[in-house]
Each structure stands twice: as C-alpha cells, then as structure tokens.
C-alpha positions in Angstrom: 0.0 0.0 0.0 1.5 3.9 -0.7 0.8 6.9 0.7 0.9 9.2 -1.8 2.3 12.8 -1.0 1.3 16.1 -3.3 4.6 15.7 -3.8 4.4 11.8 -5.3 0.7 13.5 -6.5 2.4 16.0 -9.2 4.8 13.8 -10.4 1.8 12.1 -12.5 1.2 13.2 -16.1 -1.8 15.4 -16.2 -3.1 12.9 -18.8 -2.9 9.8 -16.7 -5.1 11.7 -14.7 -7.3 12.6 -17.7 -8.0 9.6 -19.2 -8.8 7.7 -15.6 -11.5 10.7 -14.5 -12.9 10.5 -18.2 -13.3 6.8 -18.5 -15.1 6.9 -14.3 -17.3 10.2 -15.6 -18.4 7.9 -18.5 -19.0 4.4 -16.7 -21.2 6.5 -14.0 -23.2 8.2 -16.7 -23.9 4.3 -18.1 -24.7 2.8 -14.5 -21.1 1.2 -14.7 -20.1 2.6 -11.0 -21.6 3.1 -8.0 -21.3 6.7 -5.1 -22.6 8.0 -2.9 -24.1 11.5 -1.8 -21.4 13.7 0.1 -22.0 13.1 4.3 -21.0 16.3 5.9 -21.0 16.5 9.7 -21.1 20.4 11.0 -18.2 20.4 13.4 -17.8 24.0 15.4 -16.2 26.7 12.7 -16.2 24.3 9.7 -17.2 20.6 8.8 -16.2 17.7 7.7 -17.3 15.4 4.4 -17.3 12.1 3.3 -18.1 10.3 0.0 -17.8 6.4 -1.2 -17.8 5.6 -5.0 -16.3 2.2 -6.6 -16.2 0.9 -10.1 -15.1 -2.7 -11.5 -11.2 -3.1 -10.2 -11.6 -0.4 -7.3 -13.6 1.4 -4.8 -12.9 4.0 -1.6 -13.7 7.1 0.2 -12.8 10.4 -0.5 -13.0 13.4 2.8 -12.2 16.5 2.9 -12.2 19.5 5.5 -14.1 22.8 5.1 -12.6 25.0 8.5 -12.6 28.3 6.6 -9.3 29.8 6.7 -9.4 33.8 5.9 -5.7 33.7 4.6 -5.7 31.1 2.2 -8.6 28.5 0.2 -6.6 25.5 0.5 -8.4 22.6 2.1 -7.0 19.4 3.4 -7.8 16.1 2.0 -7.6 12.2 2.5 -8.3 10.1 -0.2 -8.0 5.6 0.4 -8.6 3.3 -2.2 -9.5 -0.3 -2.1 -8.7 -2.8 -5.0 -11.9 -4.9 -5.0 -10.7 -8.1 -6.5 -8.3 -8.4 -3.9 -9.3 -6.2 -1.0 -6.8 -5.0 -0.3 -5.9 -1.0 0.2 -3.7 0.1 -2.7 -3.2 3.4 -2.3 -3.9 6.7 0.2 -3.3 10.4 -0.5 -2.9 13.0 2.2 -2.9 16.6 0.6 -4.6 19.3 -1.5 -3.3 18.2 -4.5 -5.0 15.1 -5.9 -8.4 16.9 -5.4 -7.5 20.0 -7.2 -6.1 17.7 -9.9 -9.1 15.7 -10.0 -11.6 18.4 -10.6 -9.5 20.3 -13.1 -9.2 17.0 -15.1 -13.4 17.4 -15.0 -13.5 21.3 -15.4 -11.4 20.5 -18.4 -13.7 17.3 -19.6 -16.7 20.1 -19.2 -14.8 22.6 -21.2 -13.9 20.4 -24.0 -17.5 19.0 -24.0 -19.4 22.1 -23.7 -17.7 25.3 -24.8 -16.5 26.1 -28.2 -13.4 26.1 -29.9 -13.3 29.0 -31.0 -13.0 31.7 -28.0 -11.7 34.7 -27.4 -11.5 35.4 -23.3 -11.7 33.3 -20.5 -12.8 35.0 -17.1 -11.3 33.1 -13.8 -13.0 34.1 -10.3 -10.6 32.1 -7.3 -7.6 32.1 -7.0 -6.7 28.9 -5.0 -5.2 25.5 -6.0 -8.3 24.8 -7.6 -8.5 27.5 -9.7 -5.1 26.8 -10.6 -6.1 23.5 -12.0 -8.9 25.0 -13.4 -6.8 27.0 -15.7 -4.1 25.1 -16.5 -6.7 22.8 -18.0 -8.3 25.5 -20.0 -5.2 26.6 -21.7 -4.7 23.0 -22.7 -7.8 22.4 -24.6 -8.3 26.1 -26.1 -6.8 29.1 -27.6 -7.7 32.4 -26.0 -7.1 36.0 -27.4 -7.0 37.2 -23.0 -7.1 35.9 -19.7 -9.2 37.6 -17.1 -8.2 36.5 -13.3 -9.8 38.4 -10.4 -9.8 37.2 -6.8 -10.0 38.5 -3.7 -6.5 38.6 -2.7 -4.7 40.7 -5.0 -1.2 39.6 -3.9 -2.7 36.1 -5.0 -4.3 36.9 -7.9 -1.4 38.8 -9.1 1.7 35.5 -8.0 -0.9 33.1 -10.4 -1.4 35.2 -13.1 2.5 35.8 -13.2 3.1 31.9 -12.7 0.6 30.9 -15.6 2.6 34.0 -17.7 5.3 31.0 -18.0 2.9 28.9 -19.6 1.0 30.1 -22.2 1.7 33.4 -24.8 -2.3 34.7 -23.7 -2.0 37.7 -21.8 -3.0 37.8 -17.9 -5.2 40.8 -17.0 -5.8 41.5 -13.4 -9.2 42.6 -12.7 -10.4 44.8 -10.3 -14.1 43.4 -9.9 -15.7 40.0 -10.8 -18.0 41.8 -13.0 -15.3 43.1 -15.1 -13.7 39.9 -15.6 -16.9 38.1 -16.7 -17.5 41.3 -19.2 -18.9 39.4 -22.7 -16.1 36.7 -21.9 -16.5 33.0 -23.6 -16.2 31.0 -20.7 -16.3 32.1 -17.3 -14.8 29.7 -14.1 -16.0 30.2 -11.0 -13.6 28.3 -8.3 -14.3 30.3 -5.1 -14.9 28.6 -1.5 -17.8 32.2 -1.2 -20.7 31.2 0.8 -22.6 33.9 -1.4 -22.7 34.3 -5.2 -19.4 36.4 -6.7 -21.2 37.7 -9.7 -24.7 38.6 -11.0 -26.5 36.2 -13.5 -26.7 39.2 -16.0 -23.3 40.1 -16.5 -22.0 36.4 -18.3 -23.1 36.9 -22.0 -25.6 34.8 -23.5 -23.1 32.8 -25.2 -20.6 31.9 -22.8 -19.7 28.7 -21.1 -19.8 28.8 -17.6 -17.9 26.4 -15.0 -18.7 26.0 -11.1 -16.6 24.3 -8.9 -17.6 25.8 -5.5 -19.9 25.4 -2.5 -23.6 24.7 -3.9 -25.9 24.6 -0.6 -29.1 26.3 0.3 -26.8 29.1 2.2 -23.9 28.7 0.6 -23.3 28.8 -3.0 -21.0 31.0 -5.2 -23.5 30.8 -8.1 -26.7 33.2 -9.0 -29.8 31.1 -9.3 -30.4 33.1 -11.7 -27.7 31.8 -14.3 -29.1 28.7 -13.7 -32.2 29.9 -15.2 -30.5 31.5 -18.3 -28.5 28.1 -19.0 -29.9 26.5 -22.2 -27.9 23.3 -21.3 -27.0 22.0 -17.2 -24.6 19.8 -16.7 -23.3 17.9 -13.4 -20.6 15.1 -12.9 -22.7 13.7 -11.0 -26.8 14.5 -10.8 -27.3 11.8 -8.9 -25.5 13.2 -6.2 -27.3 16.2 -6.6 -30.5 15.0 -6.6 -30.5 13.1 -3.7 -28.5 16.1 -1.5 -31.1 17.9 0.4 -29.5 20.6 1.0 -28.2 21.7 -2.7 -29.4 24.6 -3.7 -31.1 23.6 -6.8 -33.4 21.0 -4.9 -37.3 22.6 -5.4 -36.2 24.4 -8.8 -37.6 23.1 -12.1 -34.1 22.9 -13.5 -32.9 19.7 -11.4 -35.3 17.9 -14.0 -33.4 18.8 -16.6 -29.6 18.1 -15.4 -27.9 16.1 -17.4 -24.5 13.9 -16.7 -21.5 14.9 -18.2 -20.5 11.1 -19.0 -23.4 11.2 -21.0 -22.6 13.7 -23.2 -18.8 13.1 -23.8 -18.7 12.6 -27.7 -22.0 13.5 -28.5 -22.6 16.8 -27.7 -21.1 19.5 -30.6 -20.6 22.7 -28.8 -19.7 24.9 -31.7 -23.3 23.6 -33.5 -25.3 24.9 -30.1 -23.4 28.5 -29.4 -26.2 29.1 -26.2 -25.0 29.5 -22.7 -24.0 26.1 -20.7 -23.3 25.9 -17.4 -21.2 22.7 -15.6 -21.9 22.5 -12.2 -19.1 20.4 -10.5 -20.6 17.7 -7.9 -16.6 16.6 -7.2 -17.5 13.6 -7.1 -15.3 10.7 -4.8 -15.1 8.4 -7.9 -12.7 10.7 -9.8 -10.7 11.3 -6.8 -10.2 7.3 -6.4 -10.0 7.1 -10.0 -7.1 9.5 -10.2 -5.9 8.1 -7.2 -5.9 4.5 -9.1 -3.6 6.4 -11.9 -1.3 7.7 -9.7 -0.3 4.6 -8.0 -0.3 2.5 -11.2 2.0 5.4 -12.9 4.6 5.5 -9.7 4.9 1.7 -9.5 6.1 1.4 -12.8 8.2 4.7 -13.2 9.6 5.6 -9.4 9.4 5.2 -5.8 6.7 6.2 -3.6 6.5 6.5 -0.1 5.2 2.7 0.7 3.7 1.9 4.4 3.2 -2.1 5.0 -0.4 -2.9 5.1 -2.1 -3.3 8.5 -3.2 -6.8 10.1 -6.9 -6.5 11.0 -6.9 -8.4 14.9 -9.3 -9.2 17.7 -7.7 -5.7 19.4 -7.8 -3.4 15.9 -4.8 -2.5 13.9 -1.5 -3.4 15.2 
C-alpha cells in the first residue's frame, strides 16, 4: 500500500489523470459505478465530508475539510482506495493536490465537451489550488485571445497570473471586480470557496460557457440562481448526487429535471453547433478522486518510488 504525497501526487502526467476521471465520468453516466451522496457533519467553525464511490477493479472514500481559513482556500484532504478483487488497500493520499487535480481534469472534460473552440476570453473568479487547475486545463484544450483572473487577494491573484505568464503566450489581466472579468467573456470559471454568489446572473453573455466548482448549498453557493435559469444546457458530474443532497441549492427548482450527466454527453454533444449559454456544475465527485488516485499509484509503480507503508493486520484488538 502507498501513501501518496502532493509531492508523489504531481509527479503524475496530467493525462494519466485525464483519461482515468474520463473513463469513471463515463462508466457512471452508463450505470457502470456506484457513489454516494457527500455526508457532511457540521463540526464548530467548519465541517467535515465524506463520500464512497467504486467501479469494476476499485472502490474508496474520499473526505475533505471545510474550516474556513481567511488567509488562504486550501483545504486538506484524504483520499484511500481499495482494489476490489483483492481487498486489499492500494493506495492513500494525504494533501490538496489530488483533489484539485481531480476536478480540473473534470473542469477541463466540461470545457472540452461544452464550450466552443473558437473563443476569445476566458474569465477566472478564485484564485486557489483549484482555480489553478482549473486554468491550466483551459489553456490545454483552447486558444484564447485574453485571460481575465480576479480574486480577492490581489497579492494572490497577481503571484498566479505571473506563474501561468510562463505557460502560455495569452496575456494575464488583473481585474479589479468580478463583474469586469466576466465582461462578454466565452467562458467564465467560477472556483471560489464564497458562501454567497461572486457575480450577477446578468453580466456572463448569452453565449458563454460557464464552470462552477464551489460550494452549492441552500446558504452557501458562489452561483446566481439566476444563471441557472439562463442556462440553455446544465450539466453535473454527477446528478445523482445532486438529486439526492437535500441541502443543494437547486433541490425545489424546475431545473434539477433537466440536469444532465457529463459522462453522458462526452462525444455527442457539438458545442460549436449549439453556441447558447452552458453551465457545468461540478458535484466533485469521490469516484474521480479514487480514479485519479488509481492512476497515480499505477504510474509510480512502474516509473519511481513512492513513499510505501506495510499494510495493517486487522486483529481481535484493531490495527497493530
């Protein structure tokens, strides 16, 4: 069994990660894997939640913290996986990294699915290790003409807007409102840990692609319910999970009958035949954390060491 590291975590190629949170998002949409709703226990200043999800060859649990921190958006994370032919654990990750990773690798599935190819602007609201991911799978699937990053930490915004100045020729704006970074852009991405909505529903252009990574309850959700109205297409990772959360913020609106799964529409939707607004709201569901979990154990066995941890004996006492 190895405990994985963000260290160990970002030696992985981003499309090991990819291809393992594609093939999971697909299985799920066909009935091919099994999850459940996220658990979340209210604990004092924050809260902690759990989620189990499994396809054929492995299953696990994914949990994750949510103790606000004013001076940073990072959140801790512990991710175990099970090989279910053999039972035994294969792999655990202790970190930020693997979920970040995991979600960009489904921000950038939405993206490719759902936005168009040809794009001028992309709009970023967060500025965390989410966002981050977010971004860097943007400028690997399109083209754009000008980045727009605003966040609410300037010294923030400004250190990833230089870092990401490395990696692609598009130039970084710094903007001094969400409402000005969303101006008429293409696609907007909205990767904020905001218990209330960072922009208003009428300032994304009809046309534009819009991502949402961030909290989704009744009282806390960065996203207008509005937008959900304007949305021509809604999309989820994982509507399932959605519709059986009671506390999701789109439970008792007519638009939860018409969410459809991402998995579902790999390969079949055409984006740049249906220019209307879409909007991808991101579930994060356990299954692509195991799944990228899975790939980054099977990539380190075979290419270089990883911090390894002899499996525990289950006795009458516990484990010894």
């Amino acid at each position: 069994m190895h405990i994985l590291t963000d260290q160990d975590i970002d030696r992985v190629p981003q499309r090991n990660y990819e291809a393992a949170v594609r093939a999971h998002l697909i299985a799920d949409a066909h009935g091919d894997a099994a999850g459940s709703s996220r658990h979340v226990t209210d604990i004092g200043r924050g809260s902690i939640s759990v989620s189990a999800s499994g396809r054929n060859g492995y299953a696990g649990i994914s949990a994750e913290e949510t103790f606000h921190r004013p001076d940073t958006e990072q959140q801790e994370q512990l991710v175990a996986g099970w090989d279910t032919n053999t039972g035994g654990l294969f792999g655990l990750a202790v970190g930020d990294r693997l979920g970040a990773i995991s979600t960009g690798c489904i921000g950038g599935i939405a993206l490719d699915c759902l936005a168009p190819h040809k794009v001028k602007s992309l709009a970023l609201i967060g500025v965390g290790k989410r966002a981050e991911a977010q971004l860097a799978a943007a400028i690997s699937l399109r083209t754009f003409e000008q980045i727009r990053i605003y966040g609410r930490q300037p010294v923030a915004a400004t250190a990833l807007a230089k870092q990401f100045r490395t990696r692609t020729q598009t130039p970084i704006q710094i903007s001094g409102s969400p409402e000005e970074a969303v101006h008429n852009a293409d696609i907007v991405i909205l990767a904020t840990d905001s218990s209330e909505p960072v922009i208003d529903a009428d300032w994304v252009a009809p046309h534009a692609h819009v991502t949402s990574i961030g909290p989704r309850t009744r009282l806390r959700h960065e996203l207008p319910i509005g937008l959900v109205h304007r949305a021509k297409l809604l999309v989820s990772d994982s509507p399932q999970q959605v519709r059986n959360s009671a506390d999701h913020f789109l439970q008792g609106e007519v638009a939860l009958k018409r969410l459809e799964h991402l998995g579902g529409l790999v390969g079949k939707f055409n984006p740049d035949k249906n220019r209307t607004m879409t909007l991808f709201l991101s579930s994060g569901p356990a299954g692509a954390d195991i799944a990228a979990l899975r790939a980054a154990v099977d990539f380190l066995d075979n290419n270089q060491p990883v911090s390894a941890a002899p499996r525990p004996m289950l006795r009458a006492g516990g484990y010894q």
